[in-house]
PDB file of N, CA, C, O and CB in Angstrom:
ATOM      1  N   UNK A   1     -13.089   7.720   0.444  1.00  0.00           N
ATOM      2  CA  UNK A   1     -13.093   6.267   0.536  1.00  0.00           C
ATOM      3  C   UNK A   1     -11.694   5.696   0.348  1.00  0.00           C
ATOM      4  O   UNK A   1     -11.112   4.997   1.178  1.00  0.00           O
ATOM      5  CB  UNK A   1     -14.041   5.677  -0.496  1.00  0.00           C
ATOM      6  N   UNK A   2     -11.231   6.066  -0.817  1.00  0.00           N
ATOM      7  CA  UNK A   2      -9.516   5.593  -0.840  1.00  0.00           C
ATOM      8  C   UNK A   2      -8.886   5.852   0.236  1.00  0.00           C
ATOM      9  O   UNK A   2      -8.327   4.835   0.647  1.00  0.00           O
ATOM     10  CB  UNK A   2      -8.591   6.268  -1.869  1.00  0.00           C
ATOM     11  N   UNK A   3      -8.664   7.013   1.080  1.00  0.00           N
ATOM     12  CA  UNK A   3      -8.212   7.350   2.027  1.00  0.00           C
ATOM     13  C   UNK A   3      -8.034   6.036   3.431  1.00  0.00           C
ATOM     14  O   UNK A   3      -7.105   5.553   4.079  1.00  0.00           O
ATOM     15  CB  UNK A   3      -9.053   8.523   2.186  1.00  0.00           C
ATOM     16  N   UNK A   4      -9.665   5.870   3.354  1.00  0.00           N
ATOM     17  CA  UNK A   4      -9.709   4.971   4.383  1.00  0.00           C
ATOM     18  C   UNK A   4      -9.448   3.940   4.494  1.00  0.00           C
ATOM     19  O   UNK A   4      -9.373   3.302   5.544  1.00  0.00           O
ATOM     20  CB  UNK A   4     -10.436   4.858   4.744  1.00  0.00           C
ATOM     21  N   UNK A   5      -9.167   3.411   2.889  1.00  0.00           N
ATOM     22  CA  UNK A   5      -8.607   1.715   2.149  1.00  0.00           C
ATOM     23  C   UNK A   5      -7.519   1.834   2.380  1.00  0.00           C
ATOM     24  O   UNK A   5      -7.014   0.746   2.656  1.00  0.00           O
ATOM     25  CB  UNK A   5      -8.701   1.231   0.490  1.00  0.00           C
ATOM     26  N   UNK A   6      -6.653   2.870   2.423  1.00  0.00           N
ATOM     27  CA  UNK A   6      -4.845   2.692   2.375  1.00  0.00           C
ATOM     28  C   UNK A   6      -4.490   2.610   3.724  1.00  0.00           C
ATOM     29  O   UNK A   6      -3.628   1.946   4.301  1.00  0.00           O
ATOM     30  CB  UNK A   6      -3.869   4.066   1.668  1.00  0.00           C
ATOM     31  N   UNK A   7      -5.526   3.609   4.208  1.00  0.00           N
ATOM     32  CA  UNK A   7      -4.935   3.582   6.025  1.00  0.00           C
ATOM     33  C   UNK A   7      -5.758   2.260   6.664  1.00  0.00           C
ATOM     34  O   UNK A   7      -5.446   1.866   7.787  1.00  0.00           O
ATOM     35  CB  UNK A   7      -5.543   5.374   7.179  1.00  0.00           C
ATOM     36  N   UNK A   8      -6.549   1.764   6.095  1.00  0.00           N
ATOM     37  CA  UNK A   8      -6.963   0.655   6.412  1.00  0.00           C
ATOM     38  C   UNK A   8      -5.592  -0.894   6.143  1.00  0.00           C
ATOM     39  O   UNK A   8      -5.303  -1.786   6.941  1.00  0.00           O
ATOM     40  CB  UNK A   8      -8.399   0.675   5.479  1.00  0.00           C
ATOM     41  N   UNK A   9      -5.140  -0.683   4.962  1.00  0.00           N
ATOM     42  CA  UNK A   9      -4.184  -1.587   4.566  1.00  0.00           C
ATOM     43  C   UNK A   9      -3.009  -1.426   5.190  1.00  0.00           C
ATOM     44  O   UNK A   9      -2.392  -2.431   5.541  1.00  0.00           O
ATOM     45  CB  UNK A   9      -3.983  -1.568   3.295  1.00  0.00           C
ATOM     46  N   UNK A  10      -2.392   0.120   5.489  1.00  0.00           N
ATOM     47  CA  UNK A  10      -1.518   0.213   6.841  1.00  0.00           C
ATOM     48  C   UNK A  10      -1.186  -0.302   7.971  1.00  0.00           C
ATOM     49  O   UNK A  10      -0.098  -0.700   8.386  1.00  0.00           O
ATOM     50  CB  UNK A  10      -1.669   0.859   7.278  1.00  0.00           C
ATOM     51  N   UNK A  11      -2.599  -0.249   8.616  1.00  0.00           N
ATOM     52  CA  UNK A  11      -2.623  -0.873   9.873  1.00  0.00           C
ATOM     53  C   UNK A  11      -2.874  -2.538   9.884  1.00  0.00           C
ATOM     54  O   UNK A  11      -2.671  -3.234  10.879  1.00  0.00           O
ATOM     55  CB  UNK A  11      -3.716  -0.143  10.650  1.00  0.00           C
ATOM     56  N   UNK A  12      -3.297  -2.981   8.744  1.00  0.00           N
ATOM     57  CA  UNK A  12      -3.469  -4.058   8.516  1.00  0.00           C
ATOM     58  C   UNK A  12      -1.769  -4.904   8.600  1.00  0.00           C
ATOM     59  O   UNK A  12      -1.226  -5.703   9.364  1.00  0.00           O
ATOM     60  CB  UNK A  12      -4.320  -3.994   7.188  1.00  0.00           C
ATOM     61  N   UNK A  13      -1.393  -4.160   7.318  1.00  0.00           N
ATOM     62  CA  UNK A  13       0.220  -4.287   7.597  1.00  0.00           C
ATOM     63  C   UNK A  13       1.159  -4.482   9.182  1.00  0.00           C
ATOM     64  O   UNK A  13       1.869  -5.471   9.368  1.00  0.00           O
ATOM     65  CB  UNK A  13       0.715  -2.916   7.013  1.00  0.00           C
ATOM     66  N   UNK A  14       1.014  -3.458  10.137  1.00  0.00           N
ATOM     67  CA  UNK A  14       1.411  -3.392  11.058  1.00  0.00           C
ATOM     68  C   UNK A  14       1.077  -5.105  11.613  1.00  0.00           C
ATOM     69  O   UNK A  14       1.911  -5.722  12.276  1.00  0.00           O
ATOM     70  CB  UNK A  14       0.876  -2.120  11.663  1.00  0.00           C
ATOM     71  N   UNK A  15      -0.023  -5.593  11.284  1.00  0.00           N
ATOM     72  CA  UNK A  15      -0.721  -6.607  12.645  1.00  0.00           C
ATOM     73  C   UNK A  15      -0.089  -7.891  11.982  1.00  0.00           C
ATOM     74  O   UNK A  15       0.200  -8.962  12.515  1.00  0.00           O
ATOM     75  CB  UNK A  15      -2.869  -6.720  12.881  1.00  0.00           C
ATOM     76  N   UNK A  16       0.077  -7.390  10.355  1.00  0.00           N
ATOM     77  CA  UNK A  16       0.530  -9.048   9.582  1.00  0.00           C
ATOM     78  C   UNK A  16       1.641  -9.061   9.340  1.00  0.00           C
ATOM     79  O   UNK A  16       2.021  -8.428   8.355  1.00  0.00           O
ATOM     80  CB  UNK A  16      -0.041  -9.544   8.203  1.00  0.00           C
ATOM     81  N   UNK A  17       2.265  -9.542   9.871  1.00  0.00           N
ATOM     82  CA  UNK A  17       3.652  -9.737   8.711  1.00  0.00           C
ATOM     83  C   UNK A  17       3.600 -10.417   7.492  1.00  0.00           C
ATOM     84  O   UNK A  17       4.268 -10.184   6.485  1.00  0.00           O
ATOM     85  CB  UNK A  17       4.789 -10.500   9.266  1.00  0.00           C
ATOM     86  N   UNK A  18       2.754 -11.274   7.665  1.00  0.00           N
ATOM     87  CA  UNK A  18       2.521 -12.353   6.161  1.00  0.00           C
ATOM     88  C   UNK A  18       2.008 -11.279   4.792  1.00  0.00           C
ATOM     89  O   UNK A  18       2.255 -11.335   3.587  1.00  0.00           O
ATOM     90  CB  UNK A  18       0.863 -13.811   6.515  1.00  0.00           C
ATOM     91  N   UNK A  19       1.382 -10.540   5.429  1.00  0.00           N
ATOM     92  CA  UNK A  19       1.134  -9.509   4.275  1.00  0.00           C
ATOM     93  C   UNK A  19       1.890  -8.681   4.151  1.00  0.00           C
ATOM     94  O   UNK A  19       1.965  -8.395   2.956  1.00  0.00           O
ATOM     95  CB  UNK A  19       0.102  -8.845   4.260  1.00  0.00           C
ATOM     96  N   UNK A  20       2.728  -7.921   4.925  1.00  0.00           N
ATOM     97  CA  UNK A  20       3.425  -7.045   4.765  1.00  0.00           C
ATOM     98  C   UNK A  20       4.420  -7.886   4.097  1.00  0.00           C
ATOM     99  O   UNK A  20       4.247  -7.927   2.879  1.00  0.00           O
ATOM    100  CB  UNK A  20       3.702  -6.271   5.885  1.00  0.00           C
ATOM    101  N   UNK A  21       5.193  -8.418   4.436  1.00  0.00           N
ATOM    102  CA  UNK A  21       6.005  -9.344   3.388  1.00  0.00           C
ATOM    103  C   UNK A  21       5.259  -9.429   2.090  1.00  0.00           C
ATOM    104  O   UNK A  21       5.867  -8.816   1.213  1.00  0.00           O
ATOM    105  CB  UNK A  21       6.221 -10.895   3.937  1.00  0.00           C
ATOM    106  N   UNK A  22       4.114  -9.998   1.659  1.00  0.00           N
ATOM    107  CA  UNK A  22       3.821 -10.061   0.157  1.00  0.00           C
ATOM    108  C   UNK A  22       3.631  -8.575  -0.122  1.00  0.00           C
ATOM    109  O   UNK A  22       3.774  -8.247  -1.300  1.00  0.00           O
ATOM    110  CB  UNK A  22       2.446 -11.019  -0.284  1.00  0.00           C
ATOM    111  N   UNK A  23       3.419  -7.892   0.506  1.00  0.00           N
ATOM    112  CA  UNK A  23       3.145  -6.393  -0.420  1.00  0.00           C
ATOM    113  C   UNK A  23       4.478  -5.638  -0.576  1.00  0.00           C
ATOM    114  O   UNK A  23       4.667  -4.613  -1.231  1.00  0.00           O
ATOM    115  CB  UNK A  23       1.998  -5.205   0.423  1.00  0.00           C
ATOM    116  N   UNK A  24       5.330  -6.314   0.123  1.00  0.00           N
ATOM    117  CA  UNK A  24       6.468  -5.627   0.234  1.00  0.00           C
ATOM    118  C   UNK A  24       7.066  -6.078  -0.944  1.00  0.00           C
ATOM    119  O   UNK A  24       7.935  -5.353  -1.428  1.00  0.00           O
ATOM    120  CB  UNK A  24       7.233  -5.813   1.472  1.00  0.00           C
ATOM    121  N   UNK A  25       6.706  -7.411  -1.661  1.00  0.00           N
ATOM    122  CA  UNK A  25       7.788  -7.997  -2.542  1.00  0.00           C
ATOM    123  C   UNK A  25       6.773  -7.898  -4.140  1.00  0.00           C
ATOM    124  O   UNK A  25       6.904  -8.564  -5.167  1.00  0.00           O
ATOM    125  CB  UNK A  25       8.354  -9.913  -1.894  1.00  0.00           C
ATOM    126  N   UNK A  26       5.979  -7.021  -3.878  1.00  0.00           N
ATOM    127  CA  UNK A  26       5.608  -6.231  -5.321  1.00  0.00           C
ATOM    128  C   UNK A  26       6.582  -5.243  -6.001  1.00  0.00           C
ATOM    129  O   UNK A  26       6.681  -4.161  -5.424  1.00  0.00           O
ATOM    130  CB  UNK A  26       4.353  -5.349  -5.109  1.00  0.00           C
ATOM    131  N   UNK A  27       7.128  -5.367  -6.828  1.00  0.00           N
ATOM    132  CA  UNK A  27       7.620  -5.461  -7.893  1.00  0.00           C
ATOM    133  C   UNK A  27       7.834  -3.466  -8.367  1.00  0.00           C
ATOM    134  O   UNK A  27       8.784  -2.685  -8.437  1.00  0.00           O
ATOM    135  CB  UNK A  27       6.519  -6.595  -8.827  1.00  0.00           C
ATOM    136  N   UNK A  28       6.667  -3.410  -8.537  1.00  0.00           N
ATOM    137  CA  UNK A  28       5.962  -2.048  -8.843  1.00  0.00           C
ATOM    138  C   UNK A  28       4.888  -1.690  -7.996  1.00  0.00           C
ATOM    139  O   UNK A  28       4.352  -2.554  -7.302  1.00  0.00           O
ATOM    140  CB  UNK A  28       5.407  -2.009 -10.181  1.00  0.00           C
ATOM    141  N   UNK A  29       4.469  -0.376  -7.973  1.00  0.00           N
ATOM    142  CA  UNK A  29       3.294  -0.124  -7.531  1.00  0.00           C
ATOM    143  C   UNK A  29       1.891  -0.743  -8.242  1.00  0.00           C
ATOM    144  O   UNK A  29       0.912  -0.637  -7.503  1.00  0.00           O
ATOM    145  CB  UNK A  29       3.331   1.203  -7.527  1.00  0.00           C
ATOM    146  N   UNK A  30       1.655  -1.311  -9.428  1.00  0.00           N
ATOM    147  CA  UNK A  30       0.716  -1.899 -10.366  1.00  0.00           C
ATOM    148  C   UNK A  30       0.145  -2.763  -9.226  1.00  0.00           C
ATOM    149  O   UNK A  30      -0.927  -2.755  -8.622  1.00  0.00           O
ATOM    150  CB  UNK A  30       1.354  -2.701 -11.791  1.00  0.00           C
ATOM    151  N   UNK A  31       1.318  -3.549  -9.156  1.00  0.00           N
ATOM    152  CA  UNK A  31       1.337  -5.109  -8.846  1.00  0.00           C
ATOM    153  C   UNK A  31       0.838  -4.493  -6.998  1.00  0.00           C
ATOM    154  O   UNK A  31      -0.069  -5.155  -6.493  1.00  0.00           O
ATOM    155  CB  UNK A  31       3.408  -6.216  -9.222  1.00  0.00           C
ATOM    156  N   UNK A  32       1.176  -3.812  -6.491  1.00  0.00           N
ATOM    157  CA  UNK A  32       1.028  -3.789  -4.999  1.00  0.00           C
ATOM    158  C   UNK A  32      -0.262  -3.337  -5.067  1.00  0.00           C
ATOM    159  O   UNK A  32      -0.890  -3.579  -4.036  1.00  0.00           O
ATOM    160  CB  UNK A  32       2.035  -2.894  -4.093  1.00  0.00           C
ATOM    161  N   UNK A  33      -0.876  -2.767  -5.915  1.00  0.00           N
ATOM    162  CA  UNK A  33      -2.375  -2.189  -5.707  1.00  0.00           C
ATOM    163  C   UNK A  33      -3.259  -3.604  -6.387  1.00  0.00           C
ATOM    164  O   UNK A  33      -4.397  -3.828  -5.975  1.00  0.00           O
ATOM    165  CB  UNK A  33      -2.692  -0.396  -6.756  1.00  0.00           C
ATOM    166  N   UNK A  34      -2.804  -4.246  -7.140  1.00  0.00           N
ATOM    167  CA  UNK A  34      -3.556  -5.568  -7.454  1.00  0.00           C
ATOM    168  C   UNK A  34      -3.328  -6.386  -6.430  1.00  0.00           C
ATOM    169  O   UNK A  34      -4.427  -6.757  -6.020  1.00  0.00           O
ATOM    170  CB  UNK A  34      -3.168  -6.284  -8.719  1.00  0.00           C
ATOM    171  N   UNK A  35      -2.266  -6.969  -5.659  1.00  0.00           N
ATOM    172  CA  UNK A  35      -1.936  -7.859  -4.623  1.00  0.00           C
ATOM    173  C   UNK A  35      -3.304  -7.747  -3.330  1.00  0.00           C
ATOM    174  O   UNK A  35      -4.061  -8.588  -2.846  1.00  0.00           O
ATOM    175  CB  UNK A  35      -0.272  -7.350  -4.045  1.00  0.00           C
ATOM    176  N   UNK A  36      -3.043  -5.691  -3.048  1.00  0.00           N
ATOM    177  CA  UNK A  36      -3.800  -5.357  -2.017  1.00  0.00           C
ATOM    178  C   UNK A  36      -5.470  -5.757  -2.308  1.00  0.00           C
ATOM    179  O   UNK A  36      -6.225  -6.477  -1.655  1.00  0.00           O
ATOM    180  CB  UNK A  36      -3.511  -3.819  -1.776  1.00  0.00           C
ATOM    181  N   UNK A  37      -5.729  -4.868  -3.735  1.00  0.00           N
ATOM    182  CA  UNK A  37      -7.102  -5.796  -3.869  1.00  0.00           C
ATOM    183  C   UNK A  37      -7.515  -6.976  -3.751  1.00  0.00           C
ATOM    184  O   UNK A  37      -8.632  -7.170  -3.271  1.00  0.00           O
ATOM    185  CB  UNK A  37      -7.502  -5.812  -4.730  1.00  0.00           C
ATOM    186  N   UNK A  38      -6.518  -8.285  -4.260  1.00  0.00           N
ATOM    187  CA  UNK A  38      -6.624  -9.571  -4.171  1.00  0.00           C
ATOM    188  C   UNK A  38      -6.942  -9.789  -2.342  1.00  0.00           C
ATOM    189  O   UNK A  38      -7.489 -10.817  -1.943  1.00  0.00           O
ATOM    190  CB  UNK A  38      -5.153 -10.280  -4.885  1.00  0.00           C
ATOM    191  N   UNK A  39      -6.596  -8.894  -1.567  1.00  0.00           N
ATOM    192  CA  UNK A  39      -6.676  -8.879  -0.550  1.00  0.00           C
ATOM    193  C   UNK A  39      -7.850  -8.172   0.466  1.00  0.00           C
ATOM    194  O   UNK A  39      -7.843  -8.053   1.691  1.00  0.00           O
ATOM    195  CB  UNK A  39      -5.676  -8.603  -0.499  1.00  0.00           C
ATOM    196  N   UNK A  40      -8.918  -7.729  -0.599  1.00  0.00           N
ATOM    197  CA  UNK A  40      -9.907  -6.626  -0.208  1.00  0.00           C
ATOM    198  C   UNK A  40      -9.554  -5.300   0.058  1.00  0.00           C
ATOM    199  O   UNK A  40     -10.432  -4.742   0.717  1.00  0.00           O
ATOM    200  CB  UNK A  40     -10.529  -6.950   0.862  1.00  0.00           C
ATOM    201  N   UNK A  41      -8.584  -4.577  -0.210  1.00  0.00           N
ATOM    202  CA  UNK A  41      -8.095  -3.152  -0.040  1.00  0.00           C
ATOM    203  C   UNK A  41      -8.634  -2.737  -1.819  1.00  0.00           C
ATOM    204  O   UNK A  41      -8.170  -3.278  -2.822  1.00  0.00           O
ATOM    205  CB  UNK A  41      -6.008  -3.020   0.452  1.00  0.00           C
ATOM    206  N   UNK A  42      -9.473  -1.888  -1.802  1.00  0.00           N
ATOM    207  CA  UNK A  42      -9.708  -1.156  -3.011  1.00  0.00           C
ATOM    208  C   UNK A  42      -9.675   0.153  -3.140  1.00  0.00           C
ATOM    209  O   UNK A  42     -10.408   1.070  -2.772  1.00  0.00           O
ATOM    210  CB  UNK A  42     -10.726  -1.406  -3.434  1.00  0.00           C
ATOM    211  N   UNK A  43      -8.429   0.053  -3.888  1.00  0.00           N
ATOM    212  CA  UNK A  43      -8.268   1.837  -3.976  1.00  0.00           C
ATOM    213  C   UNK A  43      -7.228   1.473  -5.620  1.00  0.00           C
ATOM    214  O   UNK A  43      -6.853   0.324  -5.850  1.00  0.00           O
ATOM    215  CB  UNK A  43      -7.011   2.945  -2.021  1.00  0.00           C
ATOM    216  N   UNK A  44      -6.913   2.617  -6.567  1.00  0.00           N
ATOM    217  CA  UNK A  44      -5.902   2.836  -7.673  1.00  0.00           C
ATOM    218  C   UNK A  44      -4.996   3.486  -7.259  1.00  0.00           C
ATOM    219  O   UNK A  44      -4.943   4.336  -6.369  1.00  0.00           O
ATOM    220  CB  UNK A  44      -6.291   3.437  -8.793  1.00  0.00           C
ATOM    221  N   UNK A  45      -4.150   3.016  -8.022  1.00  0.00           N
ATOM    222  CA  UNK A  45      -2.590   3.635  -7.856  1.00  0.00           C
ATOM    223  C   UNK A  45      -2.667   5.283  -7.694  1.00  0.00           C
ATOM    224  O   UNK A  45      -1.866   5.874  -6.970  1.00  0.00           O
ATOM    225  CB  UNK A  45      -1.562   3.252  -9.374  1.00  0.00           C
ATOM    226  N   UNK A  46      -3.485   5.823  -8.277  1.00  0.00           N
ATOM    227  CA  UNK A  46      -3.085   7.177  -8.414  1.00  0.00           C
ATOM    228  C   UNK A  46      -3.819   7.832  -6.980  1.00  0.00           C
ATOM    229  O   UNK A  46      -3.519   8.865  -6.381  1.00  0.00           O
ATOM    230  CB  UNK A  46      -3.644   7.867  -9.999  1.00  0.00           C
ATOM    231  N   UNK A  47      -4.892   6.822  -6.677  1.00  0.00           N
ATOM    232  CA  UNK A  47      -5.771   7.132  -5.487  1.00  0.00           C
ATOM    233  C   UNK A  47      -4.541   6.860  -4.378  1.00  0.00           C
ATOM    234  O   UNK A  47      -4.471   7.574  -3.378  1.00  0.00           O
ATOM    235  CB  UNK A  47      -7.324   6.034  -5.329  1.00  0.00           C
ATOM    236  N   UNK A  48      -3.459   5.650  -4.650  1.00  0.00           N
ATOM    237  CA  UNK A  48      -2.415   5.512  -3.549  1.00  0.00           C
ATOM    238  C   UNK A  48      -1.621   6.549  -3.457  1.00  0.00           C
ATOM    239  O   UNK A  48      -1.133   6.805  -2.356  1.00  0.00           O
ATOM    240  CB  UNK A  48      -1.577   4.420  -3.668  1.00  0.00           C
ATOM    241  N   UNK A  49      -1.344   7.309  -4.511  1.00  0.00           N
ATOM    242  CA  UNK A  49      -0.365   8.162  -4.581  1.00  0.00           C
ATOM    243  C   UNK A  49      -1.055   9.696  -4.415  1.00  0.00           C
ATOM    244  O   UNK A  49      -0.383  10.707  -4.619  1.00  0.00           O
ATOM    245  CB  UNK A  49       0.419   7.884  -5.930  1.00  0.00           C
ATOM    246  N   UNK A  50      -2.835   9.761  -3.922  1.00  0.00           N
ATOM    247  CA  UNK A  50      -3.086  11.001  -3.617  1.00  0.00           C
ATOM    248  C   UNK A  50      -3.248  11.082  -1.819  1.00  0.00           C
ATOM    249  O   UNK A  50      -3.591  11.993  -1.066  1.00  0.00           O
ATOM    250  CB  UNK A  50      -4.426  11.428  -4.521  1.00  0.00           C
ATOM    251  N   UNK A  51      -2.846   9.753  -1.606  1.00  0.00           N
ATOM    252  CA  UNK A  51      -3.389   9.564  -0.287  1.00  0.00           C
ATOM    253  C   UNK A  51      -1.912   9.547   0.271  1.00  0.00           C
ATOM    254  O   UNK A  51      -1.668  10.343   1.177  1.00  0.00           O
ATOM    255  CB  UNK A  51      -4.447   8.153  -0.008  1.00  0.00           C
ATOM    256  N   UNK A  52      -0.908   8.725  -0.177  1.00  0.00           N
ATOM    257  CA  UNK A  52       0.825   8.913   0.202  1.00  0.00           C
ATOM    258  C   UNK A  52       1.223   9.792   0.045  1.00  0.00           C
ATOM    259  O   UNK A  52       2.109   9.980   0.879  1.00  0.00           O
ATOM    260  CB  UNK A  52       1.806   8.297  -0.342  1.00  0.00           C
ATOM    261  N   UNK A  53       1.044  11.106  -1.030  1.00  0.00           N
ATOM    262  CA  UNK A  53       1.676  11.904  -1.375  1.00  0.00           C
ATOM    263  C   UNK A  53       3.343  11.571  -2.074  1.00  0.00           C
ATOM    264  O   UNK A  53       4.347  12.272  -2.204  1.00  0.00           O
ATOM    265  CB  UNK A  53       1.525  12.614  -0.295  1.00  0.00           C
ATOM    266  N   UNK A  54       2.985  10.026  -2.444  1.00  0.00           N
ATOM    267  CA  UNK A  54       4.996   9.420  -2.870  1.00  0.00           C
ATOM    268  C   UNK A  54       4.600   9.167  -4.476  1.00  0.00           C
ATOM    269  O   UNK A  54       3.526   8.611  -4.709  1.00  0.00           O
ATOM    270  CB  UNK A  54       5.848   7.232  -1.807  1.00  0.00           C
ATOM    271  N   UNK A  55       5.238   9.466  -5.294  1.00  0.00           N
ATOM    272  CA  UNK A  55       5.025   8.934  -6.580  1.00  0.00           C
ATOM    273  C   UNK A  55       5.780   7.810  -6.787  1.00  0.00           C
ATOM    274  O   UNK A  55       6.489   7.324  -5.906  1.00  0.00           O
ATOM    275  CB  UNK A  55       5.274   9.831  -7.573  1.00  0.00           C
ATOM    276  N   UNK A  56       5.644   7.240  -8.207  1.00  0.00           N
ATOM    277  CA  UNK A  56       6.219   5.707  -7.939  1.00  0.00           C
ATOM    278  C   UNK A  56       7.768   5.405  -7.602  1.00  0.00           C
ATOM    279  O   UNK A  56       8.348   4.383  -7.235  1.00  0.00           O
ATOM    280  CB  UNK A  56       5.963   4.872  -9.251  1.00  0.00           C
ATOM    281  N   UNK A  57       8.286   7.008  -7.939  1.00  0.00           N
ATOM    282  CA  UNK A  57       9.795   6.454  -7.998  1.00  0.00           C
ATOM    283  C   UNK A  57      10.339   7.029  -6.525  1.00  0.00           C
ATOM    284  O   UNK A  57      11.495   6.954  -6.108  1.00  0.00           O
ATOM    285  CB  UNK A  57      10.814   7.141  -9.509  1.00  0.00           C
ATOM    286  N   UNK A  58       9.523   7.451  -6.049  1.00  0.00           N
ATOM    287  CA  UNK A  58       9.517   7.681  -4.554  1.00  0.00           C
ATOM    288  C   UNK A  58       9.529   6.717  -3.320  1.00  0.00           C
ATOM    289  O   UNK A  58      10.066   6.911  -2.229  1.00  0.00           O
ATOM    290  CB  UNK A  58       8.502   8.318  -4.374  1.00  0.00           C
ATOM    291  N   UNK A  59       8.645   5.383  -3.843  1.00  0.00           N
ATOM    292  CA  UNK A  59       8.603   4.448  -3.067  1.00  0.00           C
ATOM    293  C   UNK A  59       9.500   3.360  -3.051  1.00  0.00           C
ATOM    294  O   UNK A  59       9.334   2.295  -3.645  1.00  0.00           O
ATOM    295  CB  UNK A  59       7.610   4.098  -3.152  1.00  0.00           C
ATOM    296  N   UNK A  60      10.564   3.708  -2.267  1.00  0.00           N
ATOM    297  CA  UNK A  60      11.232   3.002  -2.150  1.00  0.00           C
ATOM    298  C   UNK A  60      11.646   1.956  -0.842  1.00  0.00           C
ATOM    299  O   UNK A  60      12.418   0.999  -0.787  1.00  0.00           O
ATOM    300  CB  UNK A  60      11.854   3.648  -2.554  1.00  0.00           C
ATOM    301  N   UNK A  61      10.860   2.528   0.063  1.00  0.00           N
ATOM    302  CA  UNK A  61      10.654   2.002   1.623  1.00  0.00           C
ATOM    303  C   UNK A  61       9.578   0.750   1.133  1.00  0.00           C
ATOM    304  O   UNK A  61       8.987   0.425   0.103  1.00  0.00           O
ATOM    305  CB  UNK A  61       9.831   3.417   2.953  1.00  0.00           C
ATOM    306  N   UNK A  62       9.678   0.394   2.172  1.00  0.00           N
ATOM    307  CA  UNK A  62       8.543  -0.839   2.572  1.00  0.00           C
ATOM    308  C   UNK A  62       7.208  -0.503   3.016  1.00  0.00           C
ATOM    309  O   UNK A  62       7.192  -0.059   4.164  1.00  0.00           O
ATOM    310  CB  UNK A  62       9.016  -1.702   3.741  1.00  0.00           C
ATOM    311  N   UNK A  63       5.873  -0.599   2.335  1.00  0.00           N
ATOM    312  CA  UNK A  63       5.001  -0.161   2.592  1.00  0.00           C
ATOM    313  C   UNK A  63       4.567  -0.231   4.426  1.00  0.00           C
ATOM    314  O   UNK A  63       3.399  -0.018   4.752  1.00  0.00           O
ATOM    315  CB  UNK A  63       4.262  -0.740   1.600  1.00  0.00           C
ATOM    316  N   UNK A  64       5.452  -0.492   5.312  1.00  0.00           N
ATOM    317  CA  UNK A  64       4.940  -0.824   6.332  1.00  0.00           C
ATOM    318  C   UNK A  64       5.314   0.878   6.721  1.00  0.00           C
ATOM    319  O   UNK A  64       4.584   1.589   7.412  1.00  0.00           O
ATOM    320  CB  UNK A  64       5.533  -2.271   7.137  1.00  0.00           C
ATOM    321  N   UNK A  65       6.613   1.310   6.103  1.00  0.00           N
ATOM    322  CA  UNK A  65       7.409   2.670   6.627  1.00  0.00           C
ATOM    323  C   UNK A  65       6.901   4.001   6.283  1.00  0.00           C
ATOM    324  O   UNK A  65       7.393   5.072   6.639  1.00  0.00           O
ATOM    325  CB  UNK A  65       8.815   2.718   6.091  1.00  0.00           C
ATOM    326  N   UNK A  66       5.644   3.782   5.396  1.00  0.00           N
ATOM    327  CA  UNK A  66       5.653   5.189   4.935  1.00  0.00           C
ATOM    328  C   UNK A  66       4.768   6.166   6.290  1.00  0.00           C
ATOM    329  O   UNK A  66       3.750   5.941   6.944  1.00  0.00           O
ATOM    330  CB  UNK A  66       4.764   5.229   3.211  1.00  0.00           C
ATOM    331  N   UNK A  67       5.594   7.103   6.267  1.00  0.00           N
ATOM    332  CA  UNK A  67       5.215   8.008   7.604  1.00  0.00           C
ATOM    333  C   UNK A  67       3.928   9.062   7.032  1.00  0.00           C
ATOM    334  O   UNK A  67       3.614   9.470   5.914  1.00  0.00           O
ATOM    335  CB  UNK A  67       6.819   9.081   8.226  1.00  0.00           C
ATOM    336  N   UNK A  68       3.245   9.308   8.754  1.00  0.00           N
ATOM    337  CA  UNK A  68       2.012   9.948   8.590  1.00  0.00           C
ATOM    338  C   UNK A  68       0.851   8.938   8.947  1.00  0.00           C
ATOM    339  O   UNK A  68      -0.003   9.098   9.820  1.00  0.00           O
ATOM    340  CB  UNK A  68       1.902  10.490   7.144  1.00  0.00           C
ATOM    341  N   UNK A  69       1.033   7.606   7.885  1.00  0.00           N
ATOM    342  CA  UNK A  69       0.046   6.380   7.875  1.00  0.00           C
ATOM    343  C   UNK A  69       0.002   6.068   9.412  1.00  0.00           C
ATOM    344  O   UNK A  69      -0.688   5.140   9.834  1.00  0.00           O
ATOM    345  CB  UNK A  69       0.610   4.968   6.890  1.00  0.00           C
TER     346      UNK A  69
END
């Protein structure tokens, strides 16, 4: 299920810029997995980071860039 929430929020990304801009300007990963929920994407950080394979200090791209997604 997480799987399909992140690649769901991916492509979501691609179509919005308005969102990709707010998820982009999260802070931490905390805050980008609360933003995304505020947004109907439900998945946890650690569920983001089994599905990215990036840990937090890894993410340093813009969630629109991470490759594979």
């Amino acid at each position: 299920m997480a799987q399909q929430e992140v690649t769901r929020l991916f492509r979501a990304v691609q179509e919005d810029p308005n969102l990709r801009d707010l998820l982009n300007s999260a802070p931490d990963l905390a805050e980008l997995v609360q933003l995304a929920e505020s947004h109907g994407y439900h998945f946890t950080m650690a569920e983001w980071q089994a599905v990215t394979n990036f840990s937090v200090e890894e993410l340093v791209c813009d969630v629109s860039e991470i490759p594979g997604i």
